[in-house]
C-alpha positions as a Markdown table, in Angstrom:
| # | Residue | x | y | z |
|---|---|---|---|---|
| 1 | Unk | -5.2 | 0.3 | 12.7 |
| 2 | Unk | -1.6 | 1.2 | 13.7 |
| 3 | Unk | -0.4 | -2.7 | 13.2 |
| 4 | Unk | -2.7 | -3.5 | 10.1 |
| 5 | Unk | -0.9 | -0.7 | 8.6 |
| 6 | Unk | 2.4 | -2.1 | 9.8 |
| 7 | Unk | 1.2 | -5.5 | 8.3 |
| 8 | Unk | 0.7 | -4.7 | 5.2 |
| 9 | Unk | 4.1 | -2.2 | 4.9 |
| 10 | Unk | 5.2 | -5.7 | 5.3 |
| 11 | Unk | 3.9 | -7.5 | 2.8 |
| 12 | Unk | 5.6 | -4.9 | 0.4 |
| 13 | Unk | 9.2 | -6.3 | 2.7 |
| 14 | Unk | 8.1 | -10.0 | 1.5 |
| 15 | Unk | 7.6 | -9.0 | -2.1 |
| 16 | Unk | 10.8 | -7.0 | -2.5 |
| 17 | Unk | 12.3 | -10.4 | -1.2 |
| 18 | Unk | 10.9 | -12.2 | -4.8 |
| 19 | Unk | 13.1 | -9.5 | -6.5 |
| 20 | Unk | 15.9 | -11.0 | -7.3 |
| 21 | Unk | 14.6 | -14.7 | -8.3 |
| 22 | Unk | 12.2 | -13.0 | -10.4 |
| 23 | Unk | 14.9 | -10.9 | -12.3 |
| 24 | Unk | 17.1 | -14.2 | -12.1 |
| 25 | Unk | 14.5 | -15.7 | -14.1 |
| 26 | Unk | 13.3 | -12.8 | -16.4 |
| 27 | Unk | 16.8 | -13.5 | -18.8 |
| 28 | Unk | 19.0 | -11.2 | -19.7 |
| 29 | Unk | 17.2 | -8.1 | -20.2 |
| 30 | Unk | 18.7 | -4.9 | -19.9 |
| 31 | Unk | 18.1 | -2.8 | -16.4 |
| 32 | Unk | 16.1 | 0.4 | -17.5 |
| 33 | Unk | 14.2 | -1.4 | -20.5 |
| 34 | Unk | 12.9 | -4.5 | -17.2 |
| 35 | Unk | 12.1 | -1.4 | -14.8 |
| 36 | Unk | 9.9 | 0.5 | -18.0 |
| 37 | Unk | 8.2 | -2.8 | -18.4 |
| 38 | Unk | 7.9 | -3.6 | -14.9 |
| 39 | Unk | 6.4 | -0.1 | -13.8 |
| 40 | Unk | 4.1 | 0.1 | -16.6 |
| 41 | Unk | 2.8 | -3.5 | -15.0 |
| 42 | Unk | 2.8 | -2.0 | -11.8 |
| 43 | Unk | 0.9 | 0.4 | -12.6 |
| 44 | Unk | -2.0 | -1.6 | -14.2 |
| 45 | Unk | -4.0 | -2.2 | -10.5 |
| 46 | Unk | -4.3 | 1.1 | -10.0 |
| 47 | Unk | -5.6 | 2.4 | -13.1 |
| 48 | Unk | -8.1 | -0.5 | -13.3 |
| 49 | Unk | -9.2 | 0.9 | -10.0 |
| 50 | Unk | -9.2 | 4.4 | -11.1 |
| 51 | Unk | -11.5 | 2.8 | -14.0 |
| 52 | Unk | -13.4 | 1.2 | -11.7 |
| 53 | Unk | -14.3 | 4.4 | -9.7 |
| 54 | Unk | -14.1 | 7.2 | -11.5 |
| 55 | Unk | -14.5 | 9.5 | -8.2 |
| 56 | Unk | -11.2 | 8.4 | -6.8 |
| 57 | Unk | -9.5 | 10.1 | -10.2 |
| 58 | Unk | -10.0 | 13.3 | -7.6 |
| 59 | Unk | -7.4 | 11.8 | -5.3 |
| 60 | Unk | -5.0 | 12.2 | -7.8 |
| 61 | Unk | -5.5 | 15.7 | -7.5 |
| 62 | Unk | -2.2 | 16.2 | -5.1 |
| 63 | Unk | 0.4 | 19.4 | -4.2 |
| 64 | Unk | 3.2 | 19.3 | -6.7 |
| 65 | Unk | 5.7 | 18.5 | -4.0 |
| 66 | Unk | 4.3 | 15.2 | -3.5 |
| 67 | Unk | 4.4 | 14.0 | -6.8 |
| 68 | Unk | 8.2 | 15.2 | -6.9 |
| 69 | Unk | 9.3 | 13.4 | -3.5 |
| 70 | Unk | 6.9 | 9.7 | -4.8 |
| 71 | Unk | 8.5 | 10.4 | -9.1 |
| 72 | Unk | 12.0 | 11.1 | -7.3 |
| 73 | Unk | 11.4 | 8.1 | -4.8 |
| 74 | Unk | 11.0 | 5.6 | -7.3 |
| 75 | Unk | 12.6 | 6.7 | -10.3 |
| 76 | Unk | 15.6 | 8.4 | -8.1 |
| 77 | Unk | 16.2 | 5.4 | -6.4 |
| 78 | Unk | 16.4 | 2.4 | -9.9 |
| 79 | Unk | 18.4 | 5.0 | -11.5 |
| 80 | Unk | 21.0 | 5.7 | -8.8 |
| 81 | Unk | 20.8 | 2.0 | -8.0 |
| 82 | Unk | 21.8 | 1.2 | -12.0 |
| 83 | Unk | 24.7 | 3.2 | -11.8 |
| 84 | Unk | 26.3 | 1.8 | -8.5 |
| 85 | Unk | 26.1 | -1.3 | -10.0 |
| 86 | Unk | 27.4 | -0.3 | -13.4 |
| 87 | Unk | 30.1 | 1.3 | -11.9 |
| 88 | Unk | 31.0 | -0.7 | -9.1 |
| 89 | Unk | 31.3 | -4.5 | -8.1 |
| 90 | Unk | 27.8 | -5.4 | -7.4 |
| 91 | Unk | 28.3 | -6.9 | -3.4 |
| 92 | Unk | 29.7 | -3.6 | -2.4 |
| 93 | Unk | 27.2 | -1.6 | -4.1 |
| 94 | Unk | 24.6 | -3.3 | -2.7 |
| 95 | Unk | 25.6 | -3.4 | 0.8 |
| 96 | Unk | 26.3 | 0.6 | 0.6 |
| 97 | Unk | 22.7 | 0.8 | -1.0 |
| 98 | Unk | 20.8 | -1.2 | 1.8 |
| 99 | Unk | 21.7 | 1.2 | 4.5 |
| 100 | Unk | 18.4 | 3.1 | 4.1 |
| 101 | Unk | 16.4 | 0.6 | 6.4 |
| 102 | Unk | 19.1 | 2.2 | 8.6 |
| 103 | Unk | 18.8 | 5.5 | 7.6 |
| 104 | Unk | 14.5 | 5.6 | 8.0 |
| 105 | Unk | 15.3 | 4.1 | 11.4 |
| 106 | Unk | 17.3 | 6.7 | 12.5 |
| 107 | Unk | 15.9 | 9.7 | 10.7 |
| 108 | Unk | 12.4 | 8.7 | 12.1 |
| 109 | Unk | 13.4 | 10.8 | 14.9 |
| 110 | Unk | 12.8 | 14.0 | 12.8 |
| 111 | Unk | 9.1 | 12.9 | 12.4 |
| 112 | Unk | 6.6 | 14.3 | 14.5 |
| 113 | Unk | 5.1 | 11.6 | 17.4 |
| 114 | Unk | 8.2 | 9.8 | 16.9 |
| 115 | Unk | 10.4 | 9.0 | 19.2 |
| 116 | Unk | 14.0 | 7.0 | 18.3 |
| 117 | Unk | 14.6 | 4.1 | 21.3 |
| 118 | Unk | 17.7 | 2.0 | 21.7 |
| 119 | Unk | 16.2 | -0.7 | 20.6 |
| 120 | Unk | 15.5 | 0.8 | 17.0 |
| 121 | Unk | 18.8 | 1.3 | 16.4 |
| 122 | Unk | 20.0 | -2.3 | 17.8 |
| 123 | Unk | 17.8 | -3.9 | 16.0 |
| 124 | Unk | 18.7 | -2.0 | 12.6 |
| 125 | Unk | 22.2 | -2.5 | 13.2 |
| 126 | Unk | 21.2 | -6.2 | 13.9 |
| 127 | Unk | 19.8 | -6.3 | 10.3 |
| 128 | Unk | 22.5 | -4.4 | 8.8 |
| 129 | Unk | 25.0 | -7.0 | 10.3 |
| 130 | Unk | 23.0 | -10.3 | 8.8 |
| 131 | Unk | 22.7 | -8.4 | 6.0 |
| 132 | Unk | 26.4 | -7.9 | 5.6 |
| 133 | Unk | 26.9 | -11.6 | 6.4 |
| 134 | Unk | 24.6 | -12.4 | 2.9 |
| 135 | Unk | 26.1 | -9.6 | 0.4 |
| 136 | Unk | 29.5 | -9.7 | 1.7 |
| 137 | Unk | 30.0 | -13.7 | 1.9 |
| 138 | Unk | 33.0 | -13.7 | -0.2 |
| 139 | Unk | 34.5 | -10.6 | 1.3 |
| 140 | Unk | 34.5 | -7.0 | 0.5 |
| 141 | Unk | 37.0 | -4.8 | -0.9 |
| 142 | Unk | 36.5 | -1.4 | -1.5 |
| 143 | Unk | 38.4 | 0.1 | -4.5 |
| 144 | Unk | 38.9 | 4.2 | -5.4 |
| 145 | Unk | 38.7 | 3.2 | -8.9 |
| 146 | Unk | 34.9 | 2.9 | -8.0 |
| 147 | Unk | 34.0 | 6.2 | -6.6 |
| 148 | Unk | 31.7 | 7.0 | -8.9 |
| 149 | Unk | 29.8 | 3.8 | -8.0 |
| 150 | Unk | 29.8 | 4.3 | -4.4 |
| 151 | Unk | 29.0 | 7.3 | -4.3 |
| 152 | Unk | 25.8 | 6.4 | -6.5 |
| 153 | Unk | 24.9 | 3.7 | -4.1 |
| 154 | Unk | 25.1 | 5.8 | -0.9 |
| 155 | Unk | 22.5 | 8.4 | -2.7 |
| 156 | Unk | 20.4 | 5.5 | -3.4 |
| 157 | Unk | 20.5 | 4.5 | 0.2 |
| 158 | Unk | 19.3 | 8.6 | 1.1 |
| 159 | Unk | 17.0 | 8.7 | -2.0 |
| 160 | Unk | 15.0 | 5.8 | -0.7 |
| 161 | Unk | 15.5 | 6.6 | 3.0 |
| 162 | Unk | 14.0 | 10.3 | 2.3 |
| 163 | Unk | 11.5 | 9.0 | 0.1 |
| 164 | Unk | 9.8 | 7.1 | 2.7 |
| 165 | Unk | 10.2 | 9.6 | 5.3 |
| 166 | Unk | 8.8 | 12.2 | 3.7 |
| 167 | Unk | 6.2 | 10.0 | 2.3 |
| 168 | Unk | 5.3 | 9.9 | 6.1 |
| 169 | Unk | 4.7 | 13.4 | 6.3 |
| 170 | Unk | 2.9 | 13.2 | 3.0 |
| 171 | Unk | -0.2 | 11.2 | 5.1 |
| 172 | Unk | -3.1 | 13.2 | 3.7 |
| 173 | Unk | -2.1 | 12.0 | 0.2 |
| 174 | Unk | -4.2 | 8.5 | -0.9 |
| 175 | Unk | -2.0 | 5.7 | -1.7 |
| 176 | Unk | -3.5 | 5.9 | -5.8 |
| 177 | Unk | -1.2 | 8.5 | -6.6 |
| 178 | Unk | 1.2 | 5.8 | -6.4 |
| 179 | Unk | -0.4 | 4.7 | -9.9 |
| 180 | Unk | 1.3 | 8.1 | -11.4 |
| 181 | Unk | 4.3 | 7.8 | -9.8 |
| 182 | Unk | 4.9 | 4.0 | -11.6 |
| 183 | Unk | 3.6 | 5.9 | -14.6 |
| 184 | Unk | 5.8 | 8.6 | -14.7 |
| 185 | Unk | 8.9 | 5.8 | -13.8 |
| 186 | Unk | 8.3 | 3.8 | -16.6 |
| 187 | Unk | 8.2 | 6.9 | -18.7 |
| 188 | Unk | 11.3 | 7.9 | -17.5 |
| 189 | Unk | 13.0 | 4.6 | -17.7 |
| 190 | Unk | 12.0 | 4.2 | -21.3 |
| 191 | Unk | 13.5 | 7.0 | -22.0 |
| 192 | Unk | 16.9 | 6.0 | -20.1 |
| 193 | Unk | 16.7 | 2.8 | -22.1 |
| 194 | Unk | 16.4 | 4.3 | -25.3 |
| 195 | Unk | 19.5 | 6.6 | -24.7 |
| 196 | Unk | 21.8 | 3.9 | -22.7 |
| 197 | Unk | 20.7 | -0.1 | -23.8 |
| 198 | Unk | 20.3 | -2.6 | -26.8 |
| 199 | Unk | 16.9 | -3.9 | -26.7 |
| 200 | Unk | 16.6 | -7.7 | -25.2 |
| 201 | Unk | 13.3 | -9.3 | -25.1 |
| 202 | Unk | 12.7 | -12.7 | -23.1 |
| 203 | Unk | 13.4 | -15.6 | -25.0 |
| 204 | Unk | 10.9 | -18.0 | -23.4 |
| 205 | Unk | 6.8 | -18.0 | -21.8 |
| 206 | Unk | 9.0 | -18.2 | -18.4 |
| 207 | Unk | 11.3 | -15.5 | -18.8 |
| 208 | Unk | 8.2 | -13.5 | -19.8 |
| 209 | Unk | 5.9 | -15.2 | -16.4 |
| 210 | Unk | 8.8 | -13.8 | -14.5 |
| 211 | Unk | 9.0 | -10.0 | -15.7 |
| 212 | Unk | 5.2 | -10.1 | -14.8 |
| 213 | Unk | 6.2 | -11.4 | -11.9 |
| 214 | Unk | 8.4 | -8.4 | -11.0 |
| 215 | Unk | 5.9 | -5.9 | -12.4 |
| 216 | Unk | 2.6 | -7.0 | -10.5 |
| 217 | Unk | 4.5 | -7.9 | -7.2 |
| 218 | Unk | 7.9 | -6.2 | -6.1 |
| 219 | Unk | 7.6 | -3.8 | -8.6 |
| 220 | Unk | 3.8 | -2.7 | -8.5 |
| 221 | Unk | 2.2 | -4.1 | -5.2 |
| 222 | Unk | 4.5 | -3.6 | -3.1 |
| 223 | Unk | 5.4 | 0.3 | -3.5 |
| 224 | Unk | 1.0 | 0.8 | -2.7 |
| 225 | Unk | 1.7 | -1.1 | 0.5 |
| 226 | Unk | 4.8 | 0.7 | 1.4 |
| 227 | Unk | 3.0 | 3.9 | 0.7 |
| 228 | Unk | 0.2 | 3.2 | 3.0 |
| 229 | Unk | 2.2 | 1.3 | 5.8 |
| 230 | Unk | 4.8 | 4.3 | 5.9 |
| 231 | Unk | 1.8 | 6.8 | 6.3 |
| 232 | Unk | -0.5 | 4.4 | 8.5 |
| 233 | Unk | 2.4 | 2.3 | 10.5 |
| 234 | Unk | 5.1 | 1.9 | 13.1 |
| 235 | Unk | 7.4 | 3.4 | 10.1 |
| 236 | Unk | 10.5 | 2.2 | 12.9 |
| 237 | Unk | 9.5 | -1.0 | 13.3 |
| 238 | Unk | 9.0 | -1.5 | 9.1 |
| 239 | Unk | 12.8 | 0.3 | 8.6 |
| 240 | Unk | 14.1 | -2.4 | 10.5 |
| 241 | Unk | 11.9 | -5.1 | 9.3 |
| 242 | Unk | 13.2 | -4.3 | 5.8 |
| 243 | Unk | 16.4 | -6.2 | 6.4 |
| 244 | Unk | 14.5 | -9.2 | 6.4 |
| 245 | Unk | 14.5 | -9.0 | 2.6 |
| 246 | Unk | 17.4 | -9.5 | 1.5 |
| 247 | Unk | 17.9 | -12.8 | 3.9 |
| 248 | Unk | 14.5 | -13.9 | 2.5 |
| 249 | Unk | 15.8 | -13.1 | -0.9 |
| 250 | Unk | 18.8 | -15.4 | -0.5 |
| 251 | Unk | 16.2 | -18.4 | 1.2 |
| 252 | Unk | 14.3 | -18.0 | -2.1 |
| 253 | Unk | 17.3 | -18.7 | -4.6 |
| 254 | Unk | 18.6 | -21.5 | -2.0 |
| 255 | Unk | 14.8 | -23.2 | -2.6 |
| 256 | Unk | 14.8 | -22.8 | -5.9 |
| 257 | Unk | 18.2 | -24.0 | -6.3 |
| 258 | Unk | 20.1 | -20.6 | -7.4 |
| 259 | Unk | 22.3 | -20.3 | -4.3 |
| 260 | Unk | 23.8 | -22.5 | -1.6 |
| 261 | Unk | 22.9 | -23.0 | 2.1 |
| 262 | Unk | 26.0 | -21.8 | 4.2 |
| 263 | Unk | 26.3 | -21.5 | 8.1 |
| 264 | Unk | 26.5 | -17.3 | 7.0 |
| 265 | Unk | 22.8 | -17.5 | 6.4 |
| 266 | Unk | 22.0 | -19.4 | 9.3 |
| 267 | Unk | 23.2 | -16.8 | 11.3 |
| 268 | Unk | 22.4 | -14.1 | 9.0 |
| 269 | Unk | 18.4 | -15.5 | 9.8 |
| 270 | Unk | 19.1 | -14.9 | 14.0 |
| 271 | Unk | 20.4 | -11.5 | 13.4 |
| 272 | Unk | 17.9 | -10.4 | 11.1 |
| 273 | Unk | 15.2 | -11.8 | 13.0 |
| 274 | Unk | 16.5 | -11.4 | 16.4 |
| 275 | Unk | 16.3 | -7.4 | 15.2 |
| 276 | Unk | 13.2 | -6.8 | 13.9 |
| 277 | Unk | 12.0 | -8.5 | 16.9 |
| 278 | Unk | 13.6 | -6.3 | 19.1 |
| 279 | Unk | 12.7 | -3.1 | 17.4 |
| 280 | Unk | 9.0 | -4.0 | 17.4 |
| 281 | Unk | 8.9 | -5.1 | 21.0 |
| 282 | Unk | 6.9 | -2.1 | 21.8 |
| 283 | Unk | 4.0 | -3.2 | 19.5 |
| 284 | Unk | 5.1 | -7.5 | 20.3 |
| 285 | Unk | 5.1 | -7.5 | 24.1 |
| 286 | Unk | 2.6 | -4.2 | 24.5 |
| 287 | Unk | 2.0 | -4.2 | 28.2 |
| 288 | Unk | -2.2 | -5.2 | 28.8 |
| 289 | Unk | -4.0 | -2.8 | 30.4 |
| 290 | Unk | -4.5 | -4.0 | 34.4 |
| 291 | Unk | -8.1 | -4.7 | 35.2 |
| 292 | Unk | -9.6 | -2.0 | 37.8 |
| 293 | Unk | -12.3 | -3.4 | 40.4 |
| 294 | Unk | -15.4 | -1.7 | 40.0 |
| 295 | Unk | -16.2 | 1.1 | 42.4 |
| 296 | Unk | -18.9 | -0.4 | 45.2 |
């Protein structure tokens, strides 16, 4: 059960990976008025479930803290992660935001059953070292000017990080509450766009193929398979994992012809890989269990 879980927390690692060749592709719509759309899409599986069998509307039925921690998860996290980039040059940002694979690696030591190895930390700082190689290929420089954006992408990093962890601890809850938490984050973001943005609707049947594209896959599917491989899985081995998707995010706009191929990436995929490996060699290499003779 342990690595199904872990499998499909996964998938939700592949799908985040489509993120930015969908949102590439989904023109030039503004940030809060794509994530309303996008959650509202999200949220669509769910509630056709929920339609489907009407008892499972009893799951939904879940301590207020829990629907703080998933609303503050999701919503917490686009709206810190628009302002670091509204506020501060989009590669640094970015890097300072993915530290939270980091951050679930190491604060999985607070959960209980958990215990943090060497090799969870090596093999998140492996990640975190291909994914500087990606964000940071034509160098970083950190500027005071953009505090306010930094400082927005290191709580985006926590937000997440906490999220997650806590979402751990939050194991009784059924994964269809994640259906109110998109809700409630479209909502919100709605409301950000109205306040903040110019409306900007896709221009063509492709731009509008890709923002469905965002909505039903890293933007819907993927938080109800996070959810249940954070409470069901090796939530270790997934933090590290997660650096995989910004390296599979580059591959994507190198096949589709939005980026270049570079010797960065190359190494960037050894690193990355290399890591994740390393962190799930527990579950990879699991000792079998020696054969006993039977008693004469």
């Amino acid at each position: 059960m342990k690595l199904k879980a872990t499998l499909i927390g996964f998938s939700a690692i592949l799908m985040w990976s489509l993120l930015a060749l969908f949102t590439t592709a989904s023109g030039k719509m503004p940030p809060f008025q794509l994530s309303a759309i996008c959650f509202l899409i999200g949220s669509l599986p769910g509630l056709v479930v929920l339609a489907l069998r009407p008892k499972r509307m009893a799951l939904l039925r879940q301590p207020a803290k829990v629907w703080v921690v998933g609303i503050a998860g999701l919503f917490g996290y686009h709206f810190l992660y628009f302002t670091a980039l509204r506020n501060a040059p989009a590669v640094e940002a970015g890097l300072i935001a993915y530290l939270w694979p980091l951050l679930i690696v190491v604060g999985s030591a607070t959960l209980p059953g958990e215990k943090l190895r060497w090799y969870h930390i090596s093999g998140a700082l492996a990640g975190l070292a291909g994914t500087f190689l990606i964000v940071a290929r034509n160098g970083l420089s950190f500027d005071g000017a953009y505090t306010i954006g930094y400082a927005a992408a290191f709580l985006c990093a926590f937000t997440w990080a906490g999220y997650s962890l806590l979402t751990r601890r939050f194991e009784a809850a059924s994964t269809d509450v994640v259906t109110g938490f998109c809700l409630a984050t479209s909502v919100l973001s709605l409301l950000c766009h109205l306040g903040l943005e110019t409306t900007v609707w896709p221009e063509t049947g492709f731009e509008w193929f890709a923002v469905a594209g965002l909505g039903l896959l890293p933007v819907g599917a993927a938080f109800y398979a996070w959810d249940f491989g954070v409470k069901n899985g090796d939530i270790q081995i997934l933090g590290a994992a997660s650096y995989a998707a910004p390296l599979l995010s580059t591959l994507n706009l190198i096949l589709m012809g939005y980026a270049e191929p570079s010797w960065r990436i190359a190494i960037a995929c050894v690193l990355v890989t290399g890591g994740a490996v390393l962190a799930a060699k527990d579950m990879i290499f699991r000792a079998k269990p020696v054969a006993t003779a039977d008693p004469v």
